[in-house]
Each structure stands twice: as C-alpha cells, then as structure tokens.
C-alpha positions as CSV (number, residue, x, y, z in Angstrom):
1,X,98.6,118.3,93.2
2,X,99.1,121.2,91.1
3,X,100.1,124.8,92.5
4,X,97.9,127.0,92.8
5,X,98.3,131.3,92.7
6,X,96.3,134.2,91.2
7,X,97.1,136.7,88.8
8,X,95.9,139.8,88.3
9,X,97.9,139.8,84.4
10,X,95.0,140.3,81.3
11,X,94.4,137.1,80.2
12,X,95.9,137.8,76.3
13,X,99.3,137.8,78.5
14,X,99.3,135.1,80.6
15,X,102.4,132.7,80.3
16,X,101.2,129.0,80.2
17,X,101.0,126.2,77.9
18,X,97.5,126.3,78.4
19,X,94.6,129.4,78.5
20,X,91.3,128.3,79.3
21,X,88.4,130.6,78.6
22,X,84.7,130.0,79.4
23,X,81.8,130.2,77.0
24,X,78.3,130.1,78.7
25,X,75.2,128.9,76.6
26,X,72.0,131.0,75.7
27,X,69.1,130.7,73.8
28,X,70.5,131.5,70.5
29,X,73.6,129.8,71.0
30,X,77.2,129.9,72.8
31,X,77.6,133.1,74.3
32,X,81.4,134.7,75.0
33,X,81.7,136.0,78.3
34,X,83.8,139.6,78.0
35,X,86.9,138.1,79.4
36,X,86.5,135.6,76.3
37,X,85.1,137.7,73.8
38,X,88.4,139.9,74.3
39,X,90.8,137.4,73.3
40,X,88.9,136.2,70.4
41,X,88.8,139.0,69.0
42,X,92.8,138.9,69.0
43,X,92.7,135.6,67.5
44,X,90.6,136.5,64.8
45,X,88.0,133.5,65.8
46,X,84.4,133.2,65.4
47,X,82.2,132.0,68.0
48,X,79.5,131.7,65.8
49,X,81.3,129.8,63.1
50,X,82.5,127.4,66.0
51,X,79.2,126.6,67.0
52,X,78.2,125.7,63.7
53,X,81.2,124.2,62.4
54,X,82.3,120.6,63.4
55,X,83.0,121.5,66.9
56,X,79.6,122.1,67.7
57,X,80.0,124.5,70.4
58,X,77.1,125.0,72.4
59,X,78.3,126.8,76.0
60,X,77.1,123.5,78.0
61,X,79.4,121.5,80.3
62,X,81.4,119.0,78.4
63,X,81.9,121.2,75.5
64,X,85.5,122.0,74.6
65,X,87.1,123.3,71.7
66,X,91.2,123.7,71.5
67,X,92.1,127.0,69.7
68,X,96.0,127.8,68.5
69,X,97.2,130.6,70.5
70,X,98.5,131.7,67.0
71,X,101.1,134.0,68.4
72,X,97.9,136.5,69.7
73,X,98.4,135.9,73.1
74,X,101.4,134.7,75.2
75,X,99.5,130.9,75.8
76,X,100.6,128.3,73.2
77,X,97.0,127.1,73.1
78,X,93.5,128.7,73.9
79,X,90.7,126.3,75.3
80,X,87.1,127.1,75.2
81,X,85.1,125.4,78.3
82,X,81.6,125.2,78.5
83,X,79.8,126.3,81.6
84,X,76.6,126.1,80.9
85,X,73.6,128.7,81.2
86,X,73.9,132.4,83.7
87,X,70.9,130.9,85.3
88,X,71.7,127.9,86.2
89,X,75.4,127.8,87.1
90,X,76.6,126.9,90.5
91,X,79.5,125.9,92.1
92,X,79.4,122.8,91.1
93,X,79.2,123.3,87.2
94,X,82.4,125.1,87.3
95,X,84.2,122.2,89.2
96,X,82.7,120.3,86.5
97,X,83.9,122.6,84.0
98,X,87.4,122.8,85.1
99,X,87.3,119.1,85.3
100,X,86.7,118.9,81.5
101,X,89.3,121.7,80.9
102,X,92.0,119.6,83.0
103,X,90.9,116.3,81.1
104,X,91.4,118.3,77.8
105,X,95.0,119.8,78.7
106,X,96.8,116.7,77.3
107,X,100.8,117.3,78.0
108,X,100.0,120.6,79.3
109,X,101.6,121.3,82.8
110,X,101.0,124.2,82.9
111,X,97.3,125.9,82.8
112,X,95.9,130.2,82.8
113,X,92.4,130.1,84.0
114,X,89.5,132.1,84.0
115,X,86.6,130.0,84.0
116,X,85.1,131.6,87.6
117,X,84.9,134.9,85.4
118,X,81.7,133.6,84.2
119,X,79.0,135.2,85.6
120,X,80.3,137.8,87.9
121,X,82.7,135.1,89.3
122,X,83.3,135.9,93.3
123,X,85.0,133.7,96.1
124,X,82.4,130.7,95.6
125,X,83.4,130.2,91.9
126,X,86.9,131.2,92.2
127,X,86.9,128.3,94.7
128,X,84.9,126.3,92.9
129,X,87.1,126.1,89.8
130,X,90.2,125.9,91.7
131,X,89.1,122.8,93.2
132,X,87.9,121.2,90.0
133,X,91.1,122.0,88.5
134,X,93.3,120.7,91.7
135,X,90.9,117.6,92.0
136,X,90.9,116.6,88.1
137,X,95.1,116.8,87.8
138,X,94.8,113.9,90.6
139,X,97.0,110.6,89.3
140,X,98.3,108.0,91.2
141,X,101.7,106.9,89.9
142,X,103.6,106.2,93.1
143,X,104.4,102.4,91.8
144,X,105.0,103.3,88.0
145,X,108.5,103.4,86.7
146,X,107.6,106.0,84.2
147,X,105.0,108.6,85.6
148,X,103.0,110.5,83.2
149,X,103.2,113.8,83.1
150,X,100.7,116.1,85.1
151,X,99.3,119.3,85.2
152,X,102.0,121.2,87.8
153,X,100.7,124.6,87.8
154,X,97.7,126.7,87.5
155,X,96.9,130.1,87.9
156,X,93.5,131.4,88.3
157,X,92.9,135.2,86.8
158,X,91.2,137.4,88.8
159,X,89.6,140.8,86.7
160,X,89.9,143.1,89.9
161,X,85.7,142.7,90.3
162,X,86.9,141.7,93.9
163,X,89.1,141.9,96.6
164,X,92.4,140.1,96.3
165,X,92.7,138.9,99.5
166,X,89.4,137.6,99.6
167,X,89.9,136.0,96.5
168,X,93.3,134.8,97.9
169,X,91.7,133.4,100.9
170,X,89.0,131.2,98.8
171,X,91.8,129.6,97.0
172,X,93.8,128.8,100.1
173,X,90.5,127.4,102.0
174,X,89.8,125.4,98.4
175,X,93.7,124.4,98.0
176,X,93.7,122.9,101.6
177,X,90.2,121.1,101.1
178,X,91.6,119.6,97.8
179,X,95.2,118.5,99.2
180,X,93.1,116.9,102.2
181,X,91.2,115.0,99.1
182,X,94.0,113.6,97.9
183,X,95.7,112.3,100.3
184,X,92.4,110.3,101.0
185,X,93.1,108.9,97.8
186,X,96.8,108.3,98.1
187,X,95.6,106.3,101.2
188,X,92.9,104.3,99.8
189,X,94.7,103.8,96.1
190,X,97.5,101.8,97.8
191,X,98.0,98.2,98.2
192,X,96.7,96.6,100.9
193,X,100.2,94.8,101.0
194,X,101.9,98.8,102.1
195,X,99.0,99.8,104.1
196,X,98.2,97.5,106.9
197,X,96.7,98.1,109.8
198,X,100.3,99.2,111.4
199,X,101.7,101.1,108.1
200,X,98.2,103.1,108.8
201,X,98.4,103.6,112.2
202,X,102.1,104.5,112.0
203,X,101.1,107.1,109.0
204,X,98.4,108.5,111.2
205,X,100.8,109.4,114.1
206,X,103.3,111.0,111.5
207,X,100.4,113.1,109.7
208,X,99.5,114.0,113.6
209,X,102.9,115.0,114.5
210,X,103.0,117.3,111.6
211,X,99.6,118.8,111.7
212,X,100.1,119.4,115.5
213,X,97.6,117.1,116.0
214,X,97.2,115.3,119.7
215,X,97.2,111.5,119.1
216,X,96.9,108.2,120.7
217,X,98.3,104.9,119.4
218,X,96.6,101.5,121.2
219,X,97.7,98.4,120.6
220,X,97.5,94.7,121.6
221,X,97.8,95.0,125.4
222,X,96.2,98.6,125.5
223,X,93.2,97.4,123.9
224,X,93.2,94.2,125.8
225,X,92.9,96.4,128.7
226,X,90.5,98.9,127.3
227,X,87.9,96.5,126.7
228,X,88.2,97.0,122.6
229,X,86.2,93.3,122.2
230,X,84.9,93.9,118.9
231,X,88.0,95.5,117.2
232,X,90.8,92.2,119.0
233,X,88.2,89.4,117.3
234,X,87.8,91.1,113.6
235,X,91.4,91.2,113.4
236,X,92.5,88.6,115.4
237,X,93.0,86.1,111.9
238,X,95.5,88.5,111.0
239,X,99.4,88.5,110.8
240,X,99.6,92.2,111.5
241,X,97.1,92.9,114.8
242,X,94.9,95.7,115.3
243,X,95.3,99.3,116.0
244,X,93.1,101.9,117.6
245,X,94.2,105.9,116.7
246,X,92.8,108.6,118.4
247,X,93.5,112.2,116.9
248,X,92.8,115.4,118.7
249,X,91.8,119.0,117.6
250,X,91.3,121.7,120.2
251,X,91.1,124.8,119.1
252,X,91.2,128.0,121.3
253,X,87.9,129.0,122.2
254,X,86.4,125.5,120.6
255,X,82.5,126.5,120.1
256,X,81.8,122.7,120.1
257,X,82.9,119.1,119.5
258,X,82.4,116.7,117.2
259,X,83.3,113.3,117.2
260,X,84.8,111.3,113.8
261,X,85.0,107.7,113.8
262,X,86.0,106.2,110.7
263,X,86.2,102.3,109.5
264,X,89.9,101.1,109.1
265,X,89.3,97.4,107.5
266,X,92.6,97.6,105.6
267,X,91.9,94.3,103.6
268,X,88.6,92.3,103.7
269,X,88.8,88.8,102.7
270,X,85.1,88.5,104.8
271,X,86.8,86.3,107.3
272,X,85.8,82.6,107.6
273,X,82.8,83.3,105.6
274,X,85.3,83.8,103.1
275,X,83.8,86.4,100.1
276,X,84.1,84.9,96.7
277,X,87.4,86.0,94.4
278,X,85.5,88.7,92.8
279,X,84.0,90.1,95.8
280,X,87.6,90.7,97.6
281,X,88.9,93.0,93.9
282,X,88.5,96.4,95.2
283,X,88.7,95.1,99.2
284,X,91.9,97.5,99.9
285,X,89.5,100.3,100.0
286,X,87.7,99.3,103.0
287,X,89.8,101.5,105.0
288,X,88.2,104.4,103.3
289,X,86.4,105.7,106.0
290,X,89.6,105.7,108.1
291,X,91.6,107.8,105.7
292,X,88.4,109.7,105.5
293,X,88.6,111.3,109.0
294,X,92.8,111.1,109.0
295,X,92.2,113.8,106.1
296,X,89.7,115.6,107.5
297,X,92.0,116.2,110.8
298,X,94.8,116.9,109.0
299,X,93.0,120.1,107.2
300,X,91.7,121.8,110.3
301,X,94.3,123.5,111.7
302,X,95.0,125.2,108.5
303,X,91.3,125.9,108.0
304,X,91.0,127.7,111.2
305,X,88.5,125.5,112.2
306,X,86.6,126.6,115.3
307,X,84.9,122.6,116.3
308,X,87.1,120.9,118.3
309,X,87.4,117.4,116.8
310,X,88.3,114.4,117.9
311,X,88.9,111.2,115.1
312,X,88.6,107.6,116.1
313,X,90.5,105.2,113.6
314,X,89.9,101.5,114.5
315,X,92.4,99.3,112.0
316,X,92.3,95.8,111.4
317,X,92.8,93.3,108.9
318,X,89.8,90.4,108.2
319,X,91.7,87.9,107.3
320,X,90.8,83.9,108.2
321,X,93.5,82.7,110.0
322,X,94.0,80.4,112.8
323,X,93.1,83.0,115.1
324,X,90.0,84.7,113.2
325,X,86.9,85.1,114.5
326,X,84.2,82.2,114.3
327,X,80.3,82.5,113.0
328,X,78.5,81.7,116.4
329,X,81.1,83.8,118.7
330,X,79.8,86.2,121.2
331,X,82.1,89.4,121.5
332,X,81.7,92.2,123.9
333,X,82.0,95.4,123.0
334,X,84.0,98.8,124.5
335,X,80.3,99.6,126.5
336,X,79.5,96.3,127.2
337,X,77.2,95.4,124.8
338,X,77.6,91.8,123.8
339,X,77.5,90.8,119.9
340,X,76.7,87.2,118.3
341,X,78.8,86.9,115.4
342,X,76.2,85.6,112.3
343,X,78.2,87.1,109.8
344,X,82.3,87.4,110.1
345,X,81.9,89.2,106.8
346,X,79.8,91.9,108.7
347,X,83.1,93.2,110.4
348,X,83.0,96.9,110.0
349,X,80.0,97.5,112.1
350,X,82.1,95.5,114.6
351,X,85.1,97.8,114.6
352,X,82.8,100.8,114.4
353,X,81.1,99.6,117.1
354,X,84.0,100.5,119.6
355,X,85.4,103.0,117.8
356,X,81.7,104.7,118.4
357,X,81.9,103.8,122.2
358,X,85.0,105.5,122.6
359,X,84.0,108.5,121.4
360,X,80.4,108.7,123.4
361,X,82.7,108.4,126.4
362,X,84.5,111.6,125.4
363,X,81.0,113.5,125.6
364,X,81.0,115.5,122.4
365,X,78.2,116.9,121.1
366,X,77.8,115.0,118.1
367,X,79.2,112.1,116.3
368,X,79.3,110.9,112.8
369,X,81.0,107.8,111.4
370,X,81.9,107.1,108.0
371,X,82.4,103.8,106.5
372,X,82.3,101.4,103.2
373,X,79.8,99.1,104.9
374,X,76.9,97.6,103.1
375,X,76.1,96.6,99.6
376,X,73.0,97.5,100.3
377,X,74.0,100.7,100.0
378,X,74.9,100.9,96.8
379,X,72.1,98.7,95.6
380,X,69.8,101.5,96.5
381,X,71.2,104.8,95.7
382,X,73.6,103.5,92.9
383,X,77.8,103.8,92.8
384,X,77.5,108.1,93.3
385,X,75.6,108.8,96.4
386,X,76.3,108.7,100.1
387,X,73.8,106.9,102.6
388,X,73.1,109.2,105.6
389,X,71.2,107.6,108.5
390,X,71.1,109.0,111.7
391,X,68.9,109.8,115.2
392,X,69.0,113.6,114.9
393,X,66.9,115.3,112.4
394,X,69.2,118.5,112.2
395,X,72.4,116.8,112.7
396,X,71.8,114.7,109.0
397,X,70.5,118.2,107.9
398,X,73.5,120.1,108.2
399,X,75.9,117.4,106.9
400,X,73.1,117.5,103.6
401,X,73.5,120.7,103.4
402,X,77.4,120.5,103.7
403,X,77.3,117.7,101.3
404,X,74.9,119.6,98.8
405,X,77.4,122.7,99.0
406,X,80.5,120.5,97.8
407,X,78.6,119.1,95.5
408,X,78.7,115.2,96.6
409,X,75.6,113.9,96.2
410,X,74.0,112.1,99.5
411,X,70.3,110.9,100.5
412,X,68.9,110.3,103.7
413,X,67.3,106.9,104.7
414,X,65.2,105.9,107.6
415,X,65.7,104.4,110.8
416,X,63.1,102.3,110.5
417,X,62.3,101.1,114.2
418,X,60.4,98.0,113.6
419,X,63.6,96.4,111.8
420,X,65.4,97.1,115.2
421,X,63.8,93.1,116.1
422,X,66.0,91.5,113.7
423,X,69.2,92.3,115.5
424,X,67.9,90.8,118.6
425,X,70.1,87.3,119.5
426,X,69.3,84.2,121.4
427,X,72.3,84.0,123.5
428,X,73.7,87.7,123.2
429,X,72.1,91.7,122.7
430,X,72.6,92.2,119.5
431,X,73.7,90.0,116.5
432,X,75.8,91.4,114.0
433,X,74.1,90.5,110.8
434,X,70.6,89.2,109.5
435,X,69.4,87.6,106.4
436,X,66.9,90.2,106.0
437,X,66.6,92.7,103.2
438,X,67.5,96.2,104.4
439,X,71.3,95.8,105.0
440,X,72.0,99.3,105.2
441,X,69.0,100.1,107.8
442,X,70.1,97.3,110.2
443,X,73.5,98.3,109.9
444,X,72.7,101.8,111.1
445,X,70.4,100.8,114.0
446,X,73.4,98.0,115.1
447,X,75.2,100.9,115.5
448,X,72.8,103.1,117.2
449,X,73.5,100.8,120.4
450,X,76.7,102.1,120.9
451,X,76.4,106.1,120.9
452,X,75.2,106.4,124.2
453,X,72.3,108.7,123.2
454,X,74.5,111.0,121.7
455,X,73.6,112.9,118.2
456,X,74.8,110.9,115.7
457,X,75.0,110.2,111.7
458,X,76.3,107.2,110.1
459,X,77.8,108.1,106.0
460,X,77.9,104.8,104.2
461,X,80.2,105.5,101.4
462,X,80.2,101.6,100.1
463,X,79.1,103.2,96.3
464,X,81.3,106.6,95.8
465,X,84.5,105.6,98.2
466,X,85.9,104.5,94.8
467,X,85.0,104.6,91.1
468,X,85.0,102.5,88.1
469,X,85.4,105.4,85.6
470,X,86.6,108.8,85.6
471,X,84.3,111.6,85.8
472,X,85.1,115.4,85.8
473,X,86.9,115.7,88.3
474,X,86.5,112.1,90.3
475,X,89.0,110.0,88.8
476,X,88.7,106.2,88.7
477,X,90.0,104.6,91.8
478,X,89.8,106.5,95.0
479,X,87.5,109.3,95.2
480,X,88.2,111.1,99.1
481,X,84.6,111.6,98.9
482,X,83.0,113.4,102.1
483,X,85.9,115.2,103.1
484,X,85.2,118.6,101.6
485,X,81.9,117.5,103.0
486,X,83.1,117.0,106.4
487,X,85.3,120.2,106.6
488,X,82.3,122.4,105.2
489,X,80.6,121.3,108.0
490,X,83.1,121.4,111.1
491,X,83.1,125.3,109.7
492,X,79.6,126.0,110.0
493,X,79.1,123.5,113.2
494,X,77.1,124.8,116.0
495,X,76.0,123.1,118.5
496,X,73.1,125.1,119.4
497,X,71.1,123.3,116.4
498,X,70.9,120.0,117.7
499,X,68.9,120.9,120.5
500,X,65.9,118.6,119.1
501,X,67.2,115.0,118.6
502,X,64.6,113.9,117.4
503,X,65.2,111.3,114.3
C-alpha cells in the first residue's frame, strides 16, 4: 500500500512524478476548480480547447486527460480527473475519481493530489480520496518473480481551508481502514495450498499478538470437548483439521459489544456432493468472511474504537475424504441443535452455525456474521451487492447506513417466516439444505436457530467477496468488501438502538 502524508506546498511545487488535478462538470462544460485553474494557467493550457479537442473532457468521473508538466511546475506530468457535478458529489465519487487517477498513473510511483479540493474539500473527501487512491494501488504479486511496479507514495494537498490536524486525523482513520482492506485481500488472493485451515489460524494468532488482541486457538480435542459438532464433520474429510479462533477487543470504558463471526471454508470442493470443476475455480475465497472479521479486529485498536468486539473464526477445509461428512448424517451443533446433512455442499452455514453459538454464549449485544454462502445471493442482487438479512430492524439499519457511507452497495431481504417449514427434518431439527428456491432466505433463517435471541445480521458476500474485472478502485480478485463497512459501524455502535428487535 502506498504512503500516505499531507502537504501544505502549492500545488505548482509539488515533487512527484505525477500531479493530479480535478475538473468538475457544469452545464456549459468542464469547469476548473481554483486549485486547477491556477496551474493551467502556468502551463499555458486551455480547458475549453480540451474539452472540444480529441480528449473530450467533460468533468464527469472516468474522464482523464494527461498533461506534460512542461517544466511549469515541479511534477513531470499533470493529470486532469473528472469528479463530476458540485451538486452531486459525494464521497464516493471522489474514491471513484482517485481510482481512475491511480489506474491512469502508468509507471508513476509516485503521485501529488488534490482531488478533495473540489468543492470545498473537508475531512470526508480528504478521506475519501485518500482511500480511493490507497485502495486502487492494491496488486497482488507475492508469487511473481518480477513484480510490477506500484504506486509507493502519495501525498494529498491540503489549501489551509481546514485544520491540519483534523485533516491529519481523516487520513490516518482512512489509511488504517484501507490497510485493514488489504490485508483482507492478501488473505483471500492466496492459494488455498498456503492458507489452510492451520496457516489461517496460525496467521490469526500472530495478527493478534501484534494488534494486542486477546485470542483463543481450539483445536481437535478442544473442540471435541467443546461440543463444536458442526465445525469436526465439515472438515473432518480433510488432511489439515479444523480450527476455531476467538479474538478479543476490550476497550476501556467499552460502550457495548458486538459479536463477529466470520466463515473460514479455506477450500470448498462441496464435499461428497462433489461441485463440478468449474464450480470449485474461485473456491479459495470461501474463507472470505473469516479474513473479513480478522481485518476488522486488527484495525480497532488503532481506530480508537469504543465497541468491544469479539471475532469468531471457524476454519475448515471441505474436502471428500475418507473421513468427510456423509448426505444423510445428523450432526449436533455447539447449542444442541441437531442438523440432517441434505447437502455436504451447504457447509458454511454448518461452521457458522457454531461459530454463532459461541458468540450468543458470550452475551453481546449484537451479532453479525459474514460469509460467501449462497448463489442465490448473487443470482439476485448481481456480483456488486451485499445480502443483509437479519431479526432486528435497526441492527440491519445501521450496518446500511454504515455500508451506504463507505460506499459498498448492500440490500436488505426478508426473513420470510413461512419458508422457516422447509428446514424442518424427519429425523433431526433442522436440515441443512432444501431444494427449494430461496437459497439465501433459508440460509439466513438456518442460522437464526443458533443466536439465542440475540440481535443479529447475516452479510452474504457470495457476489462482491471477489471480482471478475477491475473497477475504480476494486481490483479483480479479492475485494475486502465490508470491512470499512464494519469498522464505520463499530464507531458509531450504540447499543441503545436496538432496543426494538423487531425484524
């Protein structure tokens, strides 16, 4: 991830390969903010002319045109980024925008921004771009013998409109929610083969340790003893067992608790109902949920989060050994419950399952989980947008309103109570899976059973865990949506709101 800093220095003499300057769009055409319109009047260029020459420039996001710094200021190059219309601009146009600017940089490592200068700028855009710009340098090039190079270093200039160490606390709060991000992704981009359920659990413990995290590693015997039913049989076909990780947060003066559980399938082959070749490409990402809420914890400390949090990482491998789990099996879950297996392939509500026990037991005041878990998911909201399901009405407010401030689209669904039948067995409580359309519905109300009451929202992040392209600043592959999400929302938690649970 690139560095991040402030200047104060005009932006005609600021040192970097790269100067990038925004242009907003109005009625009769681009329009040159006064931090731009300065430095084109030292290169001697034309707005007007650009927007009717072959660039086209217009002011709206996605427009970009590269400018020689022609020795009129100390930048080698001058980049024009659109960021759309006064009106309209939020915080997540200028991500956007910073995105394009950082897809635009080429060999640049090295980047002068003012694109939060737009419009009056402030903390919210100065954060805003410097997450865009932080997120959008993201590459993943651990296993290539010749990296490419990246952006290293951007500095965000700041006009004096506010105060610097307001300014300097945005970009810290935005530099920590980003560096969270991407370790998300470094999880969930590597092989399945280096990130097993014990590389995982081991890397969990050492993020811990460093974030001064409190943390408990269960294995075989201790979940033997614990009662973990669901989690032993999913990864009971696999070479490398289970794990169960428990993280704590406990701030001074805690003002609440949340609970975190996230699903840790590392690889999913579907188990003896063994998914088709195609269907296991992508499969090392199951664990997204998992690195999810190991890089939300990791943040908080840093963040001066006031929640105390506690993050449940169940970690198994579905793999269709001699030991795996059988269609027709009856499990019993952490609380009890006990669980017909229809479906091996239905494993992460499994795992969640005891993962969400545990954390009921420790009596928080809400829980959310976070998991790639249904296709049906993704079948109805598209590859983009979270699932958010849930038995409190201001609990799965609060995380959209989170979710709509970091700019990661989500959509509610219902609990729909009279689908609650088709989870009920002949010879257990609950199966695990049904043949009826609604996936993502069932899903959510199997896992209703095993929060004890408690408030509680369920993220499925099947569709935008990873992605098939890159887009501003999401780059193909792993995506670490939710966690600004997340830690936007442990900020602002109070518990005093979920006094109706109604759903």
């Amino acid at each position: 991830m690139p560095r991040l800093a402030l200047s104060d220095a005009p932006p005609e003499l600021a040192e970097a390969d790269l100067l990038v300057l925004p242009v907003a769009a109005g009625d009769g055409g681009p329009v040159a903010p006064p931090v731009t319109r300065a430095v084109l009047r030292r290169l001697g260029a034309d707005l007007a002319g650009l927007a009717a020459g072959p660039a086209r420039l217009r002011g709206v996001v996605d427009d970009a045109v590269l400018l020689p710094g022609y020795g009129g200021v100390a930048a080698a190059a001058v980049l024009l980024v659109g960021v759309g219309r006064d009106a309209d601009r939020t915080p997540e146009t200028l991500r956007r925008a910073a995105g394009v600017a950082v897809a635009q940089a080429g060999h640049a490592t090295t980047m002068a921004t003012a694109l939060h200068q737009a419009g009056g700028g402030g903390t919210r855009a100065l954060a805003a771009v410097a997450e865009g710009t932080a997120l959008a340098a993201y590459r993943f090039q651990r296993h290539k013998s010749r990296p490419e190079p990246a952006l290293a270093a951007a500095t965000l200039l700041v006009d004096g409109a506010g105060s610097l160490a307001d300014l300097e606390g945005a970009l810290r709060r935005a530099e920590q929610a980003a560096a969270a991000t991407v370790l998300v992704r470094d999880l969930v981009n590597e092989p399945a083969s280096a990130m097993n359920p014990a590389t995982l659990a081991a890397e969990a413990v050492r993020l811990a340790r460093r974030a001064g995290l409190g943390h408990r590693l269960l294995q075989a015997p201790a979940l033997r003893r614990g009662r973990f039913g669901a989690v032993l049989a999913v990864g009971g076909g696999s070479a490398v067992p289970p794990r169960v990780v428990e993280l704590r947060y406990r701030p001074a003066g805690a003002r609440g608790h949340v609970a975190l559980v996230g699903k840790g399938v590392t690889f999913d082959t579907g188990g003896l109902d063994l998914k088709r070749g195609a269907g296991m490409d992508g499969m090392k990402d199951d664990m997204a949920g998992a690195a999810t809420v190991l890089g939300v914890m990791t943040a908080l400390a840093g963040l001066g989060v006031r929640t105390a949090v506690t993050g449940i990482l169940p970690l198994v491998e579905n793999m269709p050994g001699g030991s795996a789990m059988r269609p027709g099996d009856v499990l019993r879950a952490r609380n009890g419950v006990t669980v017909e297996v229809t479906n091996t392939d239905a494993e992460g509500r499994l795992i969640l399952a005891d993962g969400l026990a545990l954390a009921a037991e420790a009596g928080p005041d809400a829980i959310l989980d976070l998991a790639t878990l249904t296709g049906s998911a993704v079948v109805g909201l598209g590859p983009g947008c979270t699932a958010v399901l849930g038995n409190a009405q201001p609990l799965a407010e609060s995380v959209l309103g989170a979710a709509a401030e970091a700019g990661e689209t989500a959509c509610r669904l219902p609990l729909i109570e009279d689908y609650r039948r088709f989870l009920d067995s002949e010879v257990a409580d609950l199966v695990n899976s049904t043949d009826q359309p609604g996936d993502v519905i069932q899903a959510a109300l199997f896992l209703r059973e095993f929060v004890a009451g408690v408030p509680w929202v369920h993220l499925d992040i099947a569709g935008p865990a990873t992605a098939k392209e890159a887009r501003y600043y999401q780059p193909k592959g792993a995506t670490g949506c939710m966690v600004r999400t997340l830690l936007g929302f442990l900020e602002r938690f109070d518990p005093a709101g979920l006094k109706d649970r109604s759903a």
